[in-house]
C-alpha positions in Angstrom: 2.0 -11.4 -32.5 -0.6 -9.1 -32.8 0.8 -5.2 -33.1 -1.8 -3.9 -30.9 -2.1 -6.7 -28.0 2.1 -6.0 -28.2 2.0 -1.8 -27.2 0.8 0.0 -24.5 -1.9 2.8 -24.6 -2.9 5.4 -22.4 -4.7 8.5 -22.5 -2.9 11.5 -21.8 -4.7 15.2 -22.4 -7.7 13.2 -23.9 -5.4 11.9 -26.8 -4.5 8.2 -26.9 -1.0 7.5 -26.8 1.0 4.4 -28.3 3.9 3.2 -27.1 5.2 0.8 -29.6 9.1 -1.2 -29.0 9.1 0.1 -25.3 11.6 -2.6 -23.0 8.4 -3.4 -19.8 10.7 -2.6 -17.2 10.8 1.3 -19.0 8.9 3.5 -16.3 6.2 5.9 -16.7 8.1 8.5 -15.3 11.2 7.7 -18.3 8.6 7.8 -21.1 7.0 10.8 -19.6 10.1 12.7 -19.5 11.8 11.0 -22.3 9.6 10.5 -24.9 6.7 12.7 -24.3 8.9 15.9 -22.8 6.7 15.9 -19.7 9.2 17.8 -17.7 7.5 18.6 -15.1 7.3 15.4 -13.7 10.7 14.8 -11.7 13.3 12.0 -10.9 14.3 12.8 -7.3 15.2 9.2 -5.3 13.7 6.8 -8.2 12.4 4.5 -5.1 9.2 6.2 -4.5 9.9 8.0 -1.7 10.3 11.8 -2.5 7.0 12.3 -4.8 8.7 14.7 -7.4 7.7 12.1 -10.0 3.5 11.9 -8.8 1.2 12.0 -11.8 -2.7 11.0 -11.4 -3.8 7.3 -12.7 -7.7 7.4 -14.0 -9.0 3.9 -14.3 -12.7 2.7 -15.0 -14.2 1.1 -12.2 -17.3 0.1 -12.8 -19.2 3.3 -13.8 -16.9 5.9 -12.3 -13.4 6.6 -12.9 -11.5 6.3 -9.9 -7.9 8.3 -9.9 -5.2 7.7 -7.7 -1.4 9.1 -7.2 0.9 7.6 -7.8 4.5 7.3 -8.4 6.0 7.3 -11.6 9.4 6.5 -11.0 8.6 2.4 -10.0 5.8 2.3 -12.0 6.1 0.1 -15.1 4.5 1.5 -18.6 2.9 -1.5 -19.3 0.6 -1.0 -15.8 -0.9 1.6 -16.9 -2.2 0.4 -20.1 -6.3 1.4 -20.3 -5.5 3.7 -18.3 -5.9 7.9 -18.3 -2.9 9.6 -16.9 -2.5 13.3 -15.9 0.3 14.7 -14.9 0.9 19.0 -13.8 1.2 20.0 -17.3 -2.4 18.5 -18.2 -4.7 20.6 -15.3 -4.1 24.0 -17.5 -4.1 24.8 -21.1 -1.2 27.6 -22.1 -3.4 30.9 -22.3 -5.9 29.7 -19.8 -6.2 29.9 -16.0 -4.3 28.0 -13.5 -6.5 25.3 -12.3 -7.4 26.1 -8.8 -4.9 23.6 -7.0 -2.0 24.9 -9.0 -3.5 29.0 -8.1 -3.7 28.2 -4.2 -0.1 27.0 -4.7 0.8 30.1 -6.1 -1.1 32.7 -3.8 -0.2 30.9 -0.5 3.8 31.1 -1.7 4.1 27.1 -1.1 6.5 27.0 -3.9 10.5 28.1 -4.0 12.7 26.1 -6.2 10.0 24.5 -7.8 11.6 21.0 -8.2 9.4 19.2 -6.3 6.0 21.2 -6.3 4.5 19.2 -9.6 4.4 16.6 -7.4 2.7 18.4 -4.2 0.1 19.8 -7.2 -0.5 16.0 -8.3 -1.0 14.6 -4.5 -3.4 18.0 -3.6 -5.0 17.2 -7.4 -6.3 13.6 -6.2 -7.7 15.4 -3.1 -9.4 17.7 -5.2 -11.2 15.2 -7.0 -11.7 12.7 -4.3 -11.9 14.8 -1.0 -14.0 18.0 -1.5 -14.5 18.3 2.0 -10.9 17.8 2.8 -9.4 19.8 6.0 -6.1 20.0 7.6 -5.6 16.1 8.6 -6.6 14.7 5.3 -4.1 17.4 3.4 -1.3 16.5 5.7 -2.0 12.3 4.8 -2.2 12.9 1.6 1.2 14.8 1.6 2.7 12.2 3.2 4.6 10.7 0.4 6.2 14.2 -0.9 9.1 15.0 1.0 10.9 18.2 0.0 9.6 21.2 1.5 11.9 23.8 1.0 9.1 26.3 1.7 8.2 24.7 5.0 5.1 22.8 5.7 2.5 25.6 6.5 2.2 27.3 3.0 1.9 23.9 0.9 -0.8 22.6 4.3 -2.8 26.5 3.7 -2.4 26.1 -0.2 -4.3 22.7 0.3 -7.0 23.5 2.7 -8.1 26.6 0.6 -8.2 24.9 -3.1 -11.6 23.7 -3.0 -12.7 27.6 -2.5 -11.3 28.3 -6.0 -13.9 28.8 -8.8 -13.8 25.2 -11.1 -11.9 25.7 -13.9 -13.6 24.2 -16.9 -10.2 22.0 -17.7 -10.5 19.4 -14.5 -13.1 20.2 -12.7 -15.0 17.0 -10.5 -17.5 17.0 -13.6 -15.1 17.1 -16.3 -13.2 14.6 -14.2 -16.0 12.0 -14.6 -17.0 13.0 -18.2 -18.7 10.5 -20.6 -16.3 11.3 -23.3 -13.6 10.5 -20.9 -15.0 7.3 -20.0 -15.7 6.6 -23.4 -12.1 7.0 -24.8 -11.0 4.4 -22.0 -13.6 1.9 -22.6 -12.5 2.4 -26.2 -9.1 1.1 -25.0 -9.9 -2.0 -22.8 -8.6 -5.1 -23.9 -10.8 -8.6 -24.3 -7.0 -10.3 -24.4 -4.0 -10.1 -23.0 -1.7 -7.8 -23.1 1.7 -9.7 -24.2 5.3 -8.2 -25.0 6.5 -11.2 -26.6 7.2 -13.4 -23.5 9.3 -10.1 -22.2 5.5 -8.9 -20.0 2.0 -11.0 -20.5 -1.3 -9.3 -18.3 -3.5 -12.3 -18.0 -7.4 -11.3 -18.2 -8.3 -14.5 -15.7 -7.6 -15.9 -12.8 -7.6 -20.0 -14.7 -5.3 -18.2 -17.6 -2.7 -16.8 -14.6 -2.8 -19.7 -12.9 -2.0 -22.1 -16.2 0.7 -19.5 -17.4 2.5 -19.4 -13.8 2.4 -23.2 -13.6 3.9 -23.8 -17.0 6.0 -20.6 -16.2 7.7 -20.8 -12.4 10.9 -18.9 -13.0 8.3 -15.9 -14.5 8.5 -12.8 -11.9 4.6 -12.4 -10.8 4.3 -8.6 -10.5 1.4 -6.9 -8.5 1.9 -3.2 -7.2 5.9 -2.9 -8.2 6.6 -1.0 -5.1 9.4 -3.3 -4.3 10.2 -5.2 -8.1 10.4 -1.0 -9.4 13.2 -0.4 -7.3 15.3 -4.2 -8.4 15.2 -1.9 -11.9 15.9 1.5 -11.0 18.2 1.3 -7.7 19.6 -2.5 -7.6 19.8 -2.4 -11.6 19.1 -5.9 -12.4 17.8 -7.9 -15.7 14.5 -9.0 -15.0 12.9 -12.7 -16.1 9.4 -12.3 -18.0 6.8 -10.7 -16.2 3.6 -11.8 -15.1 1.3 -9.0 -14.6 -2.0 -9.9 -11.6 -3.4 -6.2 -12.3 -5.6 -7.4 -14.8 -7.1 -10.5 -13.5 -10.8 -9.2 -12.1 -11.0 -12.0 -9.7 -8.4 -10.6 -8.0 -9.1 -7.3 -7.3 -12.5 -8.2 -4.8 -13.2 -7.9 -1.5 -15.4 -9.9 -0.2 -17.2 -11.0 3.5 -17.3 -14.5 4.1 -18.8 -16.4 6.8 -16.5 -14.7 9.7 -13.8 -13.6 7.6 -12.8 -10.8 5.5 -11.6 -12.0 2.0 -9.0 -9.9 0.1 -7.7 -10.5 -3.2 -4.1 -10.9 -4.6 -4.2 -7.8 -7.0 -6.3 -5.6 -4.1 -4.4 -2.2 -3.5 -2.8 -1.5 -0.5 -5.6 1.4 0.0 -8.7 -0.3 -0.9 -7.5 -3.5 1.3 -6.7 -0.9 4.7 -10.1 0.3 4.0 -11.7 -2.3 4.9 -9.8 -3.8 7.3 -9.9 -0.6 9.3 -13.6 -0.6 8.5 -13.8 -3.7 10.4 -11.0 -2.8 13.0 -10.9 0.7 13.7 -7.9 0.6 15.8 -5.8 -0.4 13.2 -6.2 3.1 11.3 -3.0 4.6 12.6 -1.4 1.8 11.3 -2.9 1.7 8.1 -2.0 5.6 7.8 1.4 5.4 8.4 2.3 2.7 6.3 4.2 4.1 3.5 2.4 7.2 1.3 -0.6 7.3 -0.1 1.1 6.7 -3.4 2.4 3.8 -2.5 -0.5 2.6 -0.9 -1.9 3.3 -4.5 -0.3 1.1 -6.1 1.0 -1.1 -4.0 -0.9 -4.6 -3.3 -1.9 -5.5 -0.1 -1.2 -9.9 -0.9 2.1 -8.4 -2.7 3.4 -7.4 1.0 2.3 -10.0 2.6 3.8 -12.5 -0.6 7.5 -10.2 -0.3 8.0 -11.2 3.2 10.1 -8.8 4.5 11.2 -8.7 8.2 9.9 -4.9 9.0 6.6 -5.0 6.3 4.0 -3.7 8.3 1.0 -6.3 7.4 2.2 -9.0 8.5 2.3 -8.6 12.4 -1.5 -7.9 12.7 -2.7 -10.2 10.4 -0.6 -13.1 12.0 -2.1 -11.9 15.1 -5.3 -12.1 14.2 -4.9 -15.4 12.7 -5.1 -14.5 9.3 -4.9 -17.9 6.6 -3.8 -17.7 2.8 -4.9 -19.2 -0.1 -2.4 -20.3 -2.5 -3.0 -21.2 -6.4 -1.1 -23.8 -8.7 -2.8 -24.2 -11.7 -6.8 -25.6 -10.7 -5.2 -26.7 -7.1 -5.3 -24.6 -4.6 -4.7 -24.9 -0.2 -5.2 -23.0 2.6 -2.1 -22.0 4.8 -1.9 -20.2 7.9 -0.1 -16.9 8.3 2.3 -17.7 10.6 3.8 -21.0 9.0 4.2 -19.1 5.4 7.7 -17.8 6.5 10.2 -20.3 6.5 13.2 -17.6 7.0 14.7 -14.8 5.4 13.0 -13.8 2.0 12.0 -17.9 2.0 8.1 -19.0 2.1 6.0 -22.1 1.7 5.0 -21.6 -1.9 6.2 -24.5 -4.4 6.7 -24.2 -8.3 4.0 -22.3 -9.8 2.2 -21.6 -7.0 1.0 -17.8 -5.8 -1.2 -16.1 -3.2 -4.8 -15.9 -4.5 -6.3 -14.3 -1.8 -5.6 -13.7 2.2 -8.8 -14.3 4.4 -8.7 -12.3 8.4 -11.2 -13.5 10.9 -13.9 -10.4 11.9 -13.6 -9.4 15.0 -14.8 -11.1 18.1 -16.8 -9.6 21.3 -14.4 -11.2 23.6 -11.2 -10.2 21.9 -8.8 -7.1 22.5 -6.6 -6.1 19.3 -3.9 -3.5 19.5 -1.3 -2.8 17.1 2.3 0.1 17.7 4.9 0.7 14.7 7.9 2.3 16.0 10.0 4.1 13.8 12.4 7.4 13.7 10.0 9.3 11.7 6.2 9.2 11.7 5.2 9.3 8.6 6.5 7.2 5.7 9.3 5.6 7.2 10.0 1.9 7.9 9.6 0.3 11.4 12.4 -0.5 14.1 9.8 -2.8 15.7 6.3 -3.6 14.5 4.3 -5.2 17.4 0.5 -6.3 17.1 -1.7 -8.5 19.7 -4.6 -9.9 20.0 -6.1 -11.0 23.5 -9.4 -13.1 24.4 -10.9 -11.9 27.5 -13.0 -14.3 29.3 -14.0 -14.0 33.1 -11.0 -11.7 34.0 -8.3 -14.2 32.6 -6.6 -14.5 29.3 -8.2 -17.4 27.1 -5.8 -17.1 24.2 -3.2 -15.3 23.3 -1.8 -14.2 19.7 1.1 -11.5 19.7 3.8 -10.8 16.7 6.3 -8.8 16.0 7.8 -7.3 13.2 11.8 -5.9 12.7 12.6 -8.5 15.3 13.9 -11.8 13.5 14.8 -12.5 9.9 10.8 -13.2 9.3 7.8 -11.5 11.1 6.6 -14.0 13.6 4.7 -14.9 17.0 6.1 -14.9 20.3 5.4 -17.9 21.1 6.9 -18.3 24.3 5.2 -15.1 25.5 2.0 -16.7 24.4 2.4 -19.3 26.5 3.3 -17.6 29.9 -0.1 -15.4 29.3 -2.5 -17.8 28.5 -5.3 -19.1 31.7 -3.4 -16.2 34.0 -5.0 -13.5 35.2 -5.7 -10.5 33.0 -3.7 -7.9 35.4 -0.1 -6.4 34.7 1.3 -8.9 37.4 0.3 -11.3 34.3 1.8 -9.1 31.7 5.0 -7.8 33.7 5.9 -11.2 34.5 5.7 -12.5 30.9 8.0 -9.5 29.5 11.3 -11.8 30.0 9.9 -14.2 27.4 10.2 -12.2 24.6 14.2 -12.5 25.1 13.4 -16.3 24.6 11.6 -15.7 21.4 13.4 -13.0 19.6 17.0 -12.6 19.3 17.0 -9.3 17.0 19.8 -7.3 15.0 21.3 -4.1 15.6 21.3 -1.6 12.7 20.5 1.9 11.4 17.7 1.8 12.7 17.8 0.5 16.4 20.0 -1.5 18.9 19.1 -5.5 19.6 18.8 -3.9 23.2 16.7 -1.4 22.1 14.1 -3.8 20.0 14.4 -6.2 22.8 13.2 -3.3 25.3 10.9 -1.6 23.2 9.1 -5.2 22.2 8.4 -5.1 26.3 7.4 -1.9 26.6 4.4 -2.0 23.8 2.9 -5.2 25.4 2.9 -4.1 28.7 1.3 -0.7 26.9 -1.5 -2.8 25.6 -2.9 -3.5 29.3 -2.2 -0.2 30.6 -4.4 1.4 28.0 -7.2 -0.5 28.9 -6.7 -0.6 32.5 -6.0 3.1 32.8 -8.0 4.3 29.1 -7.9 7.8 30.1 -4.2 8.0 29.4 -4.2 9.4 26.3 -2.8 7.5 23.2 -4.1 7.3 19.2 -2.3 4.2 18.0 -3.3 1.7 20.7 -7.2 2.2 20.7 -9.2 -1.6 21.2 -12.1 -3.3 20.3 -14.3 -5.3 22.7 -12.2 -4.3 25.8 -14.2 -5.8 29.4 -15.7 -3.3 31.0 
């Protein structure tokens, strides 16, 4: 095999860096720390979930470079080949001033033992580039995802909200960021071919070549974000199969608009997929905010949730709700299946041998239809839900037409409530309607208690949020931010 198709490169500090005999399920953050002698970027819970290990991703999009947080520790080297990373030791030079996200840190005292500030400085650093006109709320989301804060919250939130006043520094400033030498030396490192580990880790450059390596390959691991498959390595320790990488595969990563649906593709981030969904239901923003951390949500795939399955994922209720369809891959063959009959039970779908989620297509909203979505959990940012409920009503004439309501952290799969469905639809939109349909969630859930909640508290909670859906359009003066609605009747 070719030498160079087999190692990963990356820029780092505008020098390209080969890594040559690396095992594919190494992480960024182990080659970092362990080869290079990046120190600064930590190991705190190697799941993703305390930010100490957050370095910047620069990728070429198009014209632009587009950089992104993200979190080292689950992040597999070979993903980030073409790539530019940065991590805290690459925004100042020794002898040189501190680049102004790293100064604010410093004047506004958001820094005491110091273990976990290179990562706030990497998730402020992609608001600095990305958000000039960043204030208090976007700061606090994009902190989201870094968890120690052994200073408190105030002086990391003031640090943030007063970096852009820094004089630029000539080393990363928003200029220097988009550079044509910097987006030379990564067009200088894209690939025409695959990238191949010998049969350890292959990134297919199509969607026909995927498609023909997975058929001939079913017991391959299909990797997307690795926000899940990271932690199989670094928590669960296992010995993965060969890897086949979607990151690569440009057909993959579009969103398109078809003819009353929004079309999202397998290898689509978490981010860019939420974007648009929101941009189409706005109500669903709260939602989309609190799902995981921005780092996650930047790397992360929006199909790879959706393809995981898991009872409490935070997709899946809305989309089944609003009658979302996929579209599944083997080989040249591929077939539309609905949502809500690709779960067949706990961590089991509908795909066959060889066969993947191209693409996930959600209708665009309707005049006549009310959409609400509620995730319940101890903590309100990053955490996973107790219950996940969504709904989507039809409103014609004062009565309900149809009826589409789901639930996550319910059952062993997130699904609809169908008998609930049933005892709403042709009744009259009024919370007589709603109040007497509550008892058939007990007939269409039988949930688990847990760590996280009671079967008696799901069960109750699961009532509570539909009967909240109608109260916040009957009474919309009761203040709420997660239950806002599209199309309500006047």
């Amino acid at each position: 095999m070719d030498t160079e198709n087999d190692m990963t490169r990356f820029v780092l500090d505008n020098r390209l860096v080969e890594a040559r005999d690396v095992p594919p399920t190494t992480t960024l953050l182990q080659y970092l720390r362990d080869t290079l002698g990046r120190y600064g970027t930590k190991e705190g819970c190697a799941e993703g979930d305390c930010g100490a290990c957050t370095v910047v991703l620069g990728e070429l999009e198009g014209d632009n470079i587009a950089y992104r947080a993200v979190n080292s520790c689950i992040r597999f080297l070979p993903t980030v080949d073409g790539k530019e990373v940065v991590t805290a030791e690459s925004l100042s030079c020794r002898n040189q001033p501190l680049h102004p996200v790293q100064q604010a840190m410093v004047d506004h005292h958001a820094s005491q033992c110091g273990f976990c500030t290179p990562g706030f400085v990497m998730s402020l650093f992609d608001v600095y580039l990305n958000q000039p006109d960043a204030g208090r709320r976007e700061v606090v989301d994009a902190l989201a995802g870094n968890l120690c804060r052994c200073t408190g919250y105030r002086p990391i939130i003031d640090a943030g909200c007063s970096m852009q006043k820094y004089p630029a520094t000539q080393n990363w400033n928003r200029a220097d960021a988009q550079s044509e030498a910097r987006k030379q030396r990564l067009r200088s490192i894209q690939r025409q071919h695959s990238h191949e580990k010998i049969n350890e880790f292959v990134a297919p450059r199509s969607l026909a070549e995927l498609a023909d390596r997975y058929k001939q390959q079913p017991d391959a691991l299909l990797l997307a974000g690795g926000t899940d498959i990271g932690l199989w390595v670094t928590k669960q320790l296992r010995e993965l199969p060969s890897m086949i990488y979607l990151g690569e595969v440009a057909e993959l990563k579009q969103i398109r608009e078809t003819a009353g649906a929004l079309e999202i593709g397998a290898a689509v981030r978490l981010v860019d997929a939420y974007t648009a969904l929101v941009a189409r239901y706005p109500m669903l923003e709260e939602l989309y905010l609190r799902f995981a951390s921005p780092p996650i949500r930047n790397s992360g795939t929006f199909c790879g949730n959706i393809a995981n399955g898991s009872p409490i994922g935070d997709s899946m209720p809305v989309l089944i709700a609003l009658g979302a369809t996929l579209k599944l891959r083997c080989g040249s063959e591929t077939r539309e299946l609905a949502l809500d009959e690709f779960y067949l039970g706990y961590q089991k779908n509908a795909l066959q041998a060889g066969e993947f989620v191209e693409a996930v297509s959600i209708p665009l909203p309707r005049p006549d239809c009310v959409i609400a979505s509620y995730k319940i959990s101890k903590r309100n940012d990053q955490d996973i839900s107790a219950v996940c409920g969504a709904y989507a009503f039809e409103i014609r004439d004062g009565q309900i037409a149809a009826a589409r309501i789901a639930y996550g952290g319910m059952a062993a799969i997130p699904m609809r409530a169908v008998n609930t469905e049933s005892l709403l639809v042709g009744k009259d939109w009024c919370l007589a309607t709603i109040e007497a349909a509550l008892p058939g969630l007990a007939r269409d859930y039988a949930p688990l208690s847990d760590m996280r909640a009671s079967a008696a508290y799901r069960l109750k909670v699961a009532q509570n949020l539909l009967k909240r859906v109608y109260l916040e359009i009957a009474e919309p003066e009761i203040p709420c931010r997660v239950g806002q609605v599209s199309g309500a009747p006047s």
